[in-house]
N, C-alpha and C positions, 0 to 999 in steps of 0.2 A: 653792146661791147662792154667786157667787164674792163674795171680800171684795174691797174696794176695792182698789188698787194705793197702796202711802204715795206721798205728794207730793215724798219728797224723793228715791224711787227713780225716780221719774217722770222731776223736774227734770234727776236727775244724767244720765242716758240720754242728753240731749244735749248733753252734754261728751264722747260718745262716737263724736259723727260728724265725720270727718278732714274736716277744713278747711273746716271750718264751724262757727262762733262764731254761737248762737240765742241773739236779745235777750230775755233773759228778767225780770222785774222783778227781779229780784238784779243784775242788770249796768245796769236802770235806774235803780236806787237807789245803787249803785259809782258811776255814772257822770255822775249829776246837775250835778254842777259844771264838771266837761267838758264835757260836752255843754253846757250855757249858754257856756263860752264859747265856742264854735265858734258857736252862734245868734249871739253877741253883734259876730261877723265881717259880720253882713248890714248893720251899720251902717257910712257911708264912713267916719264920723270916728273908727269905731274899729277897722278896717281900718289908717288911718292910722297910729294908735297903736302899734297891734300890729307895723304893718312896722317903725315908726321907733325902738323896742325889745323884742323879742319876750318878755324875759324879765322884763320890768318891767311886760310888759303880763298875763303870767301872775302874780305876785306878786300881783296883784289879784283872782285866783279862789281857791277854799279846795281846791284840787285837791291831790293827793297829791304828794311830791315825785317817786314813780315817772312817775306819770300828766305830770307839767310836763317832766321828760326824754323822756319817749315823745312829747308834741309836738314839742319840739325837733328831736328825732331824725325828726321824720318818720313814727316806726316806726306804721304805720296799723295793722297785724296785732295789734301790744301792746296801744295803743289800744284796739282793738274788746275782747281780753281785759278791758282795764281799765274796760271800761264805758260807752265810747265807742260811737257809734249809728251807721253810715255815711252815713246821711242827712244828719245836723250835723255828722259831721266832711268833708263834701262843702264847706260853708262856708270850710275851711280850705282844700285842692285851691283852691278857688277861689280864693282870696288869693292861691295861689301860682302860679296861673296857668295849673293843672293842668284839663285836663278829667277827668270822673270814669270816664270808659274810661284815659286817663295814668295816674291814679292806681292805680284796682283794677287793671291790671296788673300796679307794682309789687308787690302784695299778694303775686302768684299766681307771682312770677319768672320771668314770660314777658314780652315785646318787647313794647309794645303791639299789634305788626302781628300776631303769634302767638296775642294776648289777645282781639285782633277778632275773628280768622279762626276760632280753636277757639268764640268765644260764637256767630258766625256761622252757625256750623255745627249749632247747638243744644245749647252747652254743653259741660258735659263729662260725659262717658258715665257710666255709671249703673254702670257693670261695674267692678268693681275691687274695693277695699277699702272693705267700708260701717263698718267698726266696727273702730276704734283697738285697743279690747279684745282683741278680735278676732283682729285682725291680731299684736298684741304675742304674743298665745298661740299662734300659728301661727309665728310668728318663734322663739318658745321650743322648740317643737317640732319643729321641723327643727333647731336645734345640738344638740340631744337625738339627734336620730337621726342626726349626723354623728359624734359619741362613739362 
């Protein structure tokens, strides 16, 4: 009989696939307050608010000071780290006028027209580097062998 696998080697597993951020209840719980305020953009009048001081309008969330600069900044990628859901930070794209192919673009450091064509395409290929770990040990291992 195998024993169970622990839960926290489980969890940690996927912090180990490159570029990809899995919403786990630890980033729903980080992220609870962000994420409301991004819901809290479906309304006009506080849309409104929001445009008419962005940072007066985050004082009002109990958000992290990290998390209130990574809105500011835009930085979507931090964000999702921080706890953020892309679903409700879609709310914010919205505000700003972004569709959410503009936006995940950004993400990925490709053109949008680059960001179509590769998801067009069926994504992005499956060959590569599956594991960060992985890869770092591989990377370790060849300056090893250039010594």
């Amino acid at each position: 009989m195998t024993r169970p696998r622990d839960i926290h080697d489980y969890l940690d597993a996927f912090d180990d696939i490159p570029g990809t951020r899995v919403y786990t209840a630890a980033r729903a719980r980080m992220g609870y307050h962000l994420n409301q305020f991004a819901m809290s953009l479906m309304k006009a009048e506080n849309r409104a608010r929001w445009l008419a001081d962005e940072r007066a309008y985050l004082e009002e969330w109990p958000m992290t000071e990290e998390q209130k600069q990574a809105v500011l900044a835009r930085d979507y990628n931090r964000l999702l780290d921080l706890g953020g859901n892309i679903y409700f930070l879609a709310k914010l794209f919205s505000t700003d006028g972004l569709s959410f192919l503009q936006a995940v673009s950004t993400m990925t450091g490709m053109s949008v027209e680059d960001y179509k064509a590769m998801m067009d395409a069926g994504g992005r290929s499956p060959k590569g580097v599956r594991s960060i770990k992985a890869n770092r040990e591989a990377q370790g291992a060849a300056k090893e062998e250039i010594r």
